[in-house]
Each structure stands twice: as structure tokens, then as C-alpha cells.
MMTF fields as JSON, N, C-alpha, C and O atoms, coordinates in Angstrom:
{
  "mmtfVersion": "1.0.0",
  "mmtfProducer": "UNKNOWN",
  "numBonds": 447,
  "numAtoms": 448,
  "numGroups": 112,
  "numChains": 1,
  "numModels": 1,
  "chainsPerModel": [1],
  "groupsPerChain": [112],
  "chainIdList": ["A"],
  "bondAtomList": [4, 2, 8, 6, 12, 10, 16, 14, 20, 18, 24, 22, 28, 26, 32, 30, 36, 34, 40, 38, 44, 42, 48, 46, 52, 50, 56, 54, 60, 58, 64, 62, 68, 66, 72, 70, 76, 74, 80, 78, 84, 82, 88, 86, 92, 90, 96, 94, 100, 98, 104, 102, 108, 106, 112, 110, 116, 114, 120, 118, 124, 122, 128, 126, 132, 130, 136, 134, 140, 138, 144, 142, 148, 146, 152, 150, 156, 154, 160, 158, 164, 162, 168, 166, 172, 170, 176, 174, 180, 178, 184, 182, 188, 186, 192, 190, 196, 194, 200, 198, 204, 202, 208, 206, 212, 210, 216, 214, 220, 218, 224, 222, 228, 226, 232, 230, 236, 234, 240, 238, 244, 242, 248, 246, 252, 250, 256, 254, 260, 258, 264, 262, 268, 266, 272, 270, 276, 274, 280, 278, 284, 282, 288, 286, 292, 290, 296, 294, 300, 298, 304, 302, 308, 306, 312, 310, 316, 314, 320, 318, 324, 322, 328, 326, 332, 330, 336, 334, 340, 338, 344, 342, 348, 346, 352, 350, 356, 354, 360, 358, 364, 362, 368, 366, 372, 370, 376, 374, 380, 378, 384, 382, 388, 386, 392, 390, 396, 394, 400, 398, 404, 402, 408, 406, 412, 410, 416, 414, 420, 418, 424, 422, 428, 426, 432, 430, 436, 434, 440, 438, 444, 442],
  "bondOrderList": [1, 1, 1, 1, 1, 1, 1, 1, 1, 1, 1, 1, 1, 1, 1, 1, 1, 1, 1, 1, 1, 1, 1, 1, 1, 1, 1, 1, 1, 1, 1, 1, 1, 1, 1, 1, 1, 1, 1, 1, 1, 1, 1, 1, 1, 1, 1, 1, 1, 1, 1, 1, 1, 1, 1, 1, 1, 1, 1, 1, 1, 1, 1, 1, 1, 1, 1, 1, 1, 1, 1, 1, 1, 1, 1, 1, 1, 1, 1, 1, 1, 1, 1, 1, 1, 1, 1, 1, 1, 1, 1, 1, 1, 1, 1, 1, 1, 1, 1, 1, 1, 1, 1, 1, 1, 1, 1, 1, 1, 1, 1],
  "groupList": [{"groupName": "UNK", "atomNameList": ["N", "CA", "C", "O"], "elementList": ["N", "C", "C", "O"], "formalChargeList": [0, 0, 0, 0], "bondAtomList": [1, 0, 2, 1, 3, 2], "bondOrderList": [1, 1, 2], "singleLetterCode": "X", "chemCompType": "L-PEPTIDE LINKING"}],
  "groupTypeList": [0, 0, 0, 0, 0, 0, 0, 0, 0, 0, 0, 0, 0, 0, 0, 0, 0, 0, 0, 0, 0, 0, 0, 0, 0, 0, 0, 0, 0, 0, 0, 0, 0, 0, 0, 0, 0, 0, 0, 0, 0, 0, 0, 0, 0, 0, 0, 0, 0, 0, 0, 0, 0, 0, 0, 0, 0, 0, 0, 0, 0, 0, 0, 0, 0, 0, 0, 0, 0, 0, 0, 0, 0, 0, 0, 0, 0, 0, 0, 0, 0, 0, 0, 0, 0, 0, 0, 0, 0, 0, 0, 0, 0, 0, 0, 0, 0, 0, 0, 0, 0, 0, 0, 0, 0, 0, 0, 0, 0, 0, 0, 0],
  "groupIdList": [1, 2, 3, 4, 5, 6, 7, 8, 9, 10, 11, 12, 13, 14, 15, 16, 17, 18, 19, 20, 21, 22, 23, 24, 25, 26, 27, 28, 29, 30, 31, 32, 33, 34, 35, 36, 37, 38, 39, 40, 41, 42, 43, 44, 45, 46, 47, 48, 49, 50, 51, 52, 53, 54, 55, 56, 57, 58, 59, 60, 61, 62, 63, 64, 65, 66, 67, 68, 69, 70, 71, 72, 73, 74, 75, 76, 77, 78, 79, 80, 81, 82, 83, 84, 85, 86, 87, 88, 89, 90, 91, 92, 93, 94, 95, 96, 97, 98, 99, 100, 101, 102, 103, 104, 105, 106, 107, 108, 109, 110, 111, 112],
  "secStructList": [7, 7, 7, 4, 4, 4, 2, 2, 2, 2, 2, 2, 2, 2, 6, 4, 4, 4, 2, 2, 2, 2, 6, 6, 7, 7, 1, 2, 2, 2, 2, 2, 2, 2, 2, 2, 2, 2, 2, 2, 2, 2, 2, 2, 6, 6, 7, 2, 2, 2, 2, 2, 2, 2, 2, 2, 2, 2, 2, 2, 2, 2, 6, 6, 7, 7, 2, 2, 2, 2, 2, 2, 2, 0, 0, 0, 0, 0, 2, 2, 6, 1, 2, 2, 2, 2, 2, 7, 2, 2, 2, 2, 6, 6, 1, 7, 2, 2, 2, 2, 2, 2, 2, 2, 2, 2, 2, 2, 2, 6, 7, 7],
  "xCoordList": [32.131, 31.914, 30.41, 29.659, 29.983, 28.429, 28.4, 29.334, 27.529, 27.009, 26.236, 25.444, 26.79, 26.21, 25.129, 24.698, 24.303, 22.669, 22.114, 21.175, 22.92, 22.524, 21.994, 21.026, 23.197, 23.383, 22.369, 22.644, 21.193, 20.164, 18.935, 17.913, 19.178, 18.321, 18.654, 17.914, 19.94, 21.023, 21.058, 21.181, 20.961, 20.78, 19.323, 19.1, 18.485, 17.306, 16.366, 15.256, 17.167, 16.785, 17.697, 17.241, 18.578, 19.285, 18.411, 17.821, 18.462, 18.362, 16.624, 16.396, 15.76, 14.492, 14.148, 14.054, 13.998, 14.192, 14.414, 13.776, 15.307, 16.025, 15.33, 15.952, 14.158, 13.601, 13.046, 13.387, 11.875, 11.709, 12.291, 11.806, 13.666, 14.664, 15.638, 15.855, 16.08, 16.628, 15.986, 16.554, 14.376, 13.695, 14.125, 14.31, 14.35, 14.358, 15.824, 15.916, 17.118, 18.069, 18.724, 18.494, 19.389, 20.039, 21.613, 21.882, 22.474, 23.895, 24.083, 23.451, 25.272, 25.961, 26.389, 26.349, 26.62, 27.18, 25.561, 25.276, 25.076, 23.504, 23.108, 22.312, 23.405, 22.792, 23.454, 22.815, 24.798, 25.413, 25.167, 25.009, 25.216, 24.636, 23.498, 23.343, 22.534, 20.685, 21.481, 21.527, 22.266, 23.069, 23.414, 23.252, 24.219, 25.051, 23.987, 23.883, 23.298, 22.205, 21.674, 21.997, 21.046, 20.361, 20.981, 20.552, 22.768, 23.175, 23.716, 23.795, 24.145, 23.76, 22.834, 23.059, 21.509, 20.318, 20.507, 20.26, 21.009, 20.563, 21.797, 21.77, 22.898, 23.701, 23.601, 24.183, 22.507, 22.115, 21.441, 21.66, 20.51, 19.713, 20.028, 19.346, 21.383, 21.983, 21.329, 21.221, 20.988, 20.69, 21.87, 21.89, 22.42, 24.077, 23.649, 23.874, 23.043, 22.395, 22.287, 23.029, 21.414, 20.799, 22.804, 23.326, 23.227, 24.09, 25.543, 26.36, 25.813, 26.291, 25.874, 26.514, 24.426, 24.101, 24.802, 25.299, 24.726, 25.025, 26.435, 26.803, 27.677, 28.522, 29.26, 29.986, 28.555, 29.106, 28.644, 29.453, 27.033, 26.819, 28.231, 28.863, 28.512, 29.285, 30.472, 31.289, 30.576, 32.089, 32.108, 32.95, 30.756, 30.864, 30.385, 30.156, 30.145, 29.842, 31.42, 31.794, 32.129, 33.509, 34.296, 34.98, 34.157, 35.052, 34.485, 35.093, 33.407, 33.13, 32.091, 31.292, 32.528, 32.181, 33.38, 34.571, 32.578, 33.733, 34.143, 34.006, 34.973, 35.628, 35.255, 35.945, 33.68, 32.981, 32.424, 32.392, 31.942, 31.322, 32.808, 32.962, 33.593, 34.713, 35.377, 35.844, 35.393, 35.705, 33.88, 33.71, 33.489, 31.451, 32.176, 32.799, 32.233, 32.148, 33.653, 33.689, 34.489, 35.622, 35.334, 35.571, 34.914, 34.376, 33.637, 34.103, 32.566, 31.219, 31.026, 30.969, 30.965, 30.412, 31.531, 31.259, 32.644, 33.889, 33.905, 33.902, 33.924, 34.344, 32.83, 32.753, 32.517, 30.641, 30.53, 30.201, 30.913, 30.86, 32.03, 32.114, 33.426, 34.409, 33.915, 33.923, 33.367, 33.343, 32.455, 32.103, 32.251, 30.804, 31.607, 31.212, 32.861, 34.018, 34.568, 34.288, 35.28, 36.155, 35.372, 35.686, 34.325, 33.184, 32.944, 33.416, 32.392, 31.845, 32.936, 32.848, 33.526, 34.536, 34.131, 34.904, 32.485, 31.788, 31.685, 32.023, 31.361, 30.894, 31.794, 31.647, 33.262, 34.199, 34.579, 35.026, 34.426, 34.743, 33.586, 33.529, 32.954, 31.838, 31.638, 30.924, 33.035, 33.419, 34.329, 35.357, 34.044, 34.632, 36.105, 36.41, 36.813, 38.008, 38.873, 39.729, 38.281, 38.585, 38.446, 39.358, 37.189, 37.036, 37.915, 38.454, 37.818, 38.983, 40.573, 41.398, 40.613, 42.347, 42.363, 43.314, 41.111, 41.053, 41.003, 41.803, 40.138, 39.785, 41.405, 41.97, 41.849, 43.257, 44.178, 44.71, 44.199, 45.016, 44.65, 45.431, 43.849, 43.272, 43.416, 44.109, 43.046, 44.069, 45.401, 45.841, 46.394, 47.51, 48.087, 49.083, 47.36, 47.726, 47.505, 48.222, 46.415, 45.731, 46.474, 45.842, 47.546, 48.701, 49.638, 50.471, 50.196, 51.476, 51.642, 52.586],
  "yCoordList": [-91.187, -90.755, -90.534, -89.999, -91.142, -90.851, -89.012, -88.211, -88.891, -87.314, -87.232, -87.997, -86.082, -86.419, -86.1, -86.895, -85.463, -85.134, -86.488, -86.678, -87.483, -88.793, -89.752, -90.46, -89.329, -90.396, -90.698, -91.835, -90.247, -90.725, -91.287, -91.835, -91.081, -91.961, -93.392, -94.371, -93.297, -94.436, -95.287, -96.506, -94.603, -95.639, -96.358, -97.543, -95.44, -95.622, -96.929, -97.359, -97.342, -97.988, -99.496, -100.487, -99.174, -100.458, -100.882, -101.952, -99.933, -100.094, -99.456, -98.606, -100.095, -100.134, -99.281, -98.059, -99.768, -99.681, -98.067, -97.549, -97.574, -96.53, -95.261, -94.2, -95.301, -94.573, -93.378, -92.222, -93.951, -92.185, -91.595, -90.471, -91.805, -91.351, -90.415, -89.212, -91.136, -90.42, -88.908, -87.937, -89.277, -88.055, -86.998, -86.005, -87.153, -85.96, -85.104, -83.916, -86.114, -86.066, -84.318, -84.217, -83.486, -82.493, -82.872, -83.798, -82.015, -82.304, -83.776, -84.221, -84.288, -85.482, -86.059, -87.229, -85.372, -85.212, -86.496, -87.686, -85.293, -85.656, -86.69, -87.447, -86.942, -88.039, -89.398, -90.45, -89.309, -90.497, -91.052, -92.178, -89.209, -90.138, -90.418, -90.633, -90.52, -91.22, -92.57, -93.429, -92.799, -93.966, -94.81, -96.021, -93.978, -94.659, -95.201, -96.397, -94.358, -94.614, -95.949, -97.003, -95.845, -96.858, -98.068, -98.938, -97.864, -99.109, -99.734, -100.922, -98.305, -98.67, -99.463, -100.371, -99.023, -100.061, -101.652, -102.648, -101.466, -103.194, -103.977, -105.144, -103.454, -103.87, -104.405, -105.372, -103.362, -103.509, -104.457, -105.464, -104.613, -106.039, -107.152, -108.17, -107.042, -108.26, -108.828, -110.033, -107.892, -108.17, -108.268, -107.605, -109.032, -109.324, -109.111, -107.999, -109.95, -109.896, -108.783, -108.651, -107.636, -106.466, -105.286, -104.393, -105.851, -104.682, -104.945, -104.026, -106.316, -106.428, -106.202, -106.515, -105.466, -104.779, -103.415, -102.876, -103.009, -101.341, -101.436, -100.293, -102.278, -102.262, -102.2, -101.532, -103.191, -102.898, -101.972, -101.367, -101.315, -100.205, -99.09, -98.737, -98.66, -97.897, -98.021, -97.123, -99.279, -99.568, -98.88, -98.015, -99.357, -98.955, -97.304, -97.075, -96.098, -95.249, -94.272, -93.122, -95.713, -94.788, -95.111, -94.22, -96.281, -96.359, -95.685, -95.835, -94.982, -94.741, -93.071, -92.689, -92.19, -90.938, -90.254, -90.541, -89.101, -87.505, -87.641, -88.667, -86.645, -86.496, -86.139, -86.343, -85.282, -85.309, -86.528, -86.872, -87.191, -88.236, -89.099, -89.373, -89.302, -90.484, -89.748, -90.5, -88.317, -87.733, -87.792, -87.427, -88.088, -88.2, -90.011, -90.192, -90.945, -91.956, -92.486, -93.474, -91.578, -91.655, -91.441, -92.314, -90.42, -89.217, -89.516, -89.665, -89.753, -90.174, -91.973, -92.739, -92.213, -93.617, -94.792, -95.533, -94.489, -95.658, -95.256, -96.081, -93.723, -93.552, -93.884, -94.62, -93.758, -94.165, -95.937, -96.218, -96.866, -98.052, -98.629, -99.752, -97.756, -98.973, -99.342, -100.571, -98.658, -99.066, -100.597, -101.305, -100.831, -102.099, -102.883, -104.032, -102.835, -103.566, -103.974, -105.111, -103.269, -103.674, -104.574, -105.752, -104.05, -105.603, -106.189, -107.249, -106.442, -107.936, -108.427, -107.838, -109.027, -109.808, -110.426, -110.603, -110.904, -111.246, -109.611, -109.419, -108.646, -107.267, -107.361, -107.471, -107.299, -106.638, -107.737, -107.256, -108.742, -109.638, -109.226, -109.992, -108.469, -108.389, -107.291, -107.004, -106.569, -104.853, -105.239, -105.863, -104.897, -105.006, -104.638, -103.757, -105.309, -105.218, -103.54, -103.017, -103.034, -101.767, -100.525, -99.76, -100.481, -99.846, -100.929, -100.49, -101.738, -102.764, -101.898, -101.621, -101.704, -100.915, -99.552, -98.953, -99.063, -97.781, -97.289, -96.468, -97.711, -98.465, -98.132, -97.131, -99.591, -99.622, -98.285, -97.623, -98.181, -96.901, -95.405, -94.46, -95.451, -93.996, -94.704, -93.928, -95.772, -96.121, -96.165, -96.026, -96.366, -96.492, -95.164, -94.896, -93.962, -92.891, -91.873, -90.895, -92.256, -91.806, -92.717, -93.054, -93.504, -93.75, -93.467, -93.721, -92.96, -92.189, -90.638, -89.891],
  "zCoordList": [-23.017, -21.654, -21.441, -22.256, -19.926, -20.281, -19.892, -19.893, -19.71, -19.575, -18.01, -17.461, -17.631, -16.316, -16.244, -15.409, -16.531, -17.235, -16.814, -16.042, -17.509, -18.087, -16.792, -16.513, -16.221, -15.126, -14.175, -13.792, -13.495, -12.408, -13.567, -13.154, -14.97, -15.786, -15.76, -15.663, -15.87, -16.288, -14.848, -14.727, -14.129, -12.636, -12.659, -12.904, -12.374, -12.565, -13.533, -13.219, -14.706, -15.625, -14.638, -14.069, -14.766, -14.013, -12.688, -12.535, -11.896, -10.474, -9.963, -9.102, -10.698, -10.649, -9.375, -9.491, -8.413, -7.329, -6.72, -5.803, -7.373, -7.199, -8.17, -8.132, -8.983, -9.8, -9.391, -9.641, -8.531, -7.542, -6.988, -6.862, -6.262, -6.001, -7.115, -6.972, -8.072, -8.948, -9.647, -10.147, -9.385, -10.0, -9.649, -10.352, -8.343, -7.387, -7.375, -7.065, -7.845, -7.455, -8.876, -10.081, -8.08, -8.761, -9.306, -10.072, -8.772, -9.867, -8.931, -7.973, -9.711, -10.034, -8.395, -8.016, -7.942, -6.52, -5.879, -5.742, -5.728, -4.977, -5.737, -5.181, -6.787, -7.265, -6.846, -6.846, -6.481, -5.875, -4.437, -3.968, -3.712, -2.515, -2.247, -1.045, -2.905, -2.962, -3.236, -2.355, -4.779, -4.86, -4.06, -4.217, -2.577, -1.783, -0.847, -0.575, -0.429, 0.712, 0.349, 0.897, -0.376, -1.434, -0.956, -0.198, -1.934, -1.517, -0.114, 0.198, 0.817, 2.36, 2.927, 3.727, 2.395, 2.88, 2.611, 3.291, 1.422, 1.295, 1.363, 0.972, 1.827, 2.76, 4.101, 4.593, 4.758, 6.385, 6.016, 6.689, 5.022, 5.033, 4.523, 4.637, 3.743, 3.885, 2.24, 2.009, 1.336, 0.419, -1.206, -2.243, -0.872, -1.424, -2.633, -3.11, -3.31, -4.746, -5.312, -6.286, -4.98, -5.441, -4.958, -5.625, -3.757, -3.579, -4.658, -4.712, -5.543, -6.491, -7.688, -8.692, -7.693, -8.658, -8.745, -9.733, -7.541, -7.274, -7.179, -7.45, -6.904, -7.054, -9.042, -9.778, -9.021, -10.998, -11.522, -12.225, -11.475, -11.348, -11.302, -12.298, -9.853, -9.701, -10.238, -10.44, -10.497, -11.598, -12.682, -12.922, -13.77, -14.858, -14.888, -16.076, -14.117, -13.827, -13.399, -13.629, -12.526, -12.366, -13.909, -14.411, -14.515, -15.782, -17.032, -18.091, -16.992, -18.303, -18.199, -19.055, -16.6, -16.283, -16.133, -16.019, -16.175, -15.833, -15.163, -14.497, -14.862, -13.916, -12.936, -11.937, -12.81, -11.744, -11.175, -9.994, -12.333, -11.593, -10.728, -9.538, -11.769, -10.925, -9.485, -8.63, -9.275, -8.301, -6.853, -5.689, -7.328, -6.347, -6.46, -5.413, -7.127, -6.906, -5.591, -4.857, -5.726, -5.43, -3.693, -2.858, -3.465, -2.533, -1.951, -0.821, -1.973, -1.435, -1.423, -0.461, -2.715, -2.834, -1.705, -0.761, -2.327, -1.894, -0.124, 0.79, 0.009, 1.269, 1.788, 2.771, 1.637, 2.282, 3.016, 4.169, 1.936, 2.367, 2.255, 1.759, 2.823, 3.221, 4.488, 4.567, 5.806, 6.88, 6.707, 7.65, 5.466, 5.27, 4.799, 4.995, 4.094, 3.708, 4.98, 5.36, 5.682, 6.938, 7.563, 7.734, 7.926, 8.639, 7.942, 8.354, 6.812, 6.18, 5.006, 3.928, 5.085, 4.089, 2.914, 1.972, 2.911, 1.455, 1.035, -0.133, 1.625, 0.956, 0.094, -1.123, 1.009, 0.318, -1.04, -2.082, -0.946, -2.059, -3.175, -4.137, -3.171, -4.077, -5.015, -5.976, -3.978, -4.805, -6.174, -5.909, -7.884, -8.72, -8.311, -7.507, -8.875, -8.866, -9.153, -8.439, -10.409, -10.358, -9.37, -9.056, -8.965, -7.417, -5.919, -4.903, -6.166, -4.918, -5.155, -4.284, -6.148, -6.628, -6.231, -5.73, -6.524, -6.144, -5.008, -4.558, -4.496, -2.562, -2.078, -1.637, -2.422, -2.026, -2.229, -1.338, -2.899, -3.437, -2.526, -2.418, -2.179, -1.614, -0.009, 0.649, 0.747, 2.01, 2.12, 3.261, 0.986, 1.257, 1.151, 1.824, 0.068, 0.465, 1.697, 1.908, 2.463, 4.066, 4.484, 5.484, 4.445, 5.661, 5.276, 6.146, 4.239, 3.738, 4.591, 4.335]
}
């Protein structure tokens, strides 16, 4: 399991980009949504490449974190950019499969 300590290093090294940001970032929570924002932006710009970075990213972050983190990725991250799913149909084809299940799973229970 990574450590959540760990985690805005662990972005940071991946997601270049995202480094001065992470400095700043406190518990696990806050550190996802700098995450999400992040990957909000380069959504609006249409930067597919870099936002399938941040998608496997968040994969391997929900498959291999706490339970805090998989509850912030759950919470924040997924609910943050389905509205970017429902509109763009490549987005959504670009979300790992494990968050696509999860996705799913947390709409079908908000219509139960």
C-alpha cells in the first residue's frame, strides 16, 4: 500500500507538471483535488495525451492506496470529472477500466 505521506511526491515525479503544486498540498484529500484541477485543465484544453496520464495515475493510486486515498479518489476525483465523461465520449473511453467499474457502480447506486 503506498503511504499517504507518499503520495503528492509520487504524483509529482510522474506528473512533472504538477510539482509546485504538490509542494504546497496538506492531507491526502487536498492533495487530490490540486490532482483533479490539474486534470480538469487539460481536459478543457483538450490535451488527451497528458489527461491519460492522470487517469492511470489515479488508477494506480485507487488500486494500490488506503482507504483514504481510494475514498478522496472515489469522492472528489471520479465525482469531479464525470460531468467531462457525459460530454466527451473519447474522455470517457480513456478512463482505465477499473475506475470505468467504479464510475459505474457509484451511478447505479445514485439511481437505486
Amino acid at each position: 500500500m503506498l503511504p499517504d505521506a507518499k503520495i503528492p511526491l509520487l504524483i509529482a515525479q510522474q506528473i512533472p507538471a504538477l510539482s509546485p503544486g504538490m509542494e504546497q498540498t496538506g492531507p491526502v484529500t487536498q492533495t487530490i483535488r490540486t490532482f483533479t484541477a490539474y486534470t480538469k485543465q487539460l481536459i478543457n484544453k483538450g490535451q488527451l495525451q497528458e489527461v491519460k496520464k492522470c487517469f492511470s495515475m489515479a488508477g494506480v493510486l485507487y488500486r494500490n492506496g488506503s482507504t483514504l486515498l481510494k475514498n478522496a479518489i472515489e469522492d472528489v476525483f471520479l465525482y469531479s470529472i464525470s460531468p467531462f465523461l457525459e460530454a466527451q465520449q473519447y474522455i470517457k473511453e480513456s478512463l482505465p477500466q477499473s475506475l470505468k467499474h467504479l464510475r459505474n457502480q457509484h451511478l447505479k447506486n445514485t439511481l437505486c
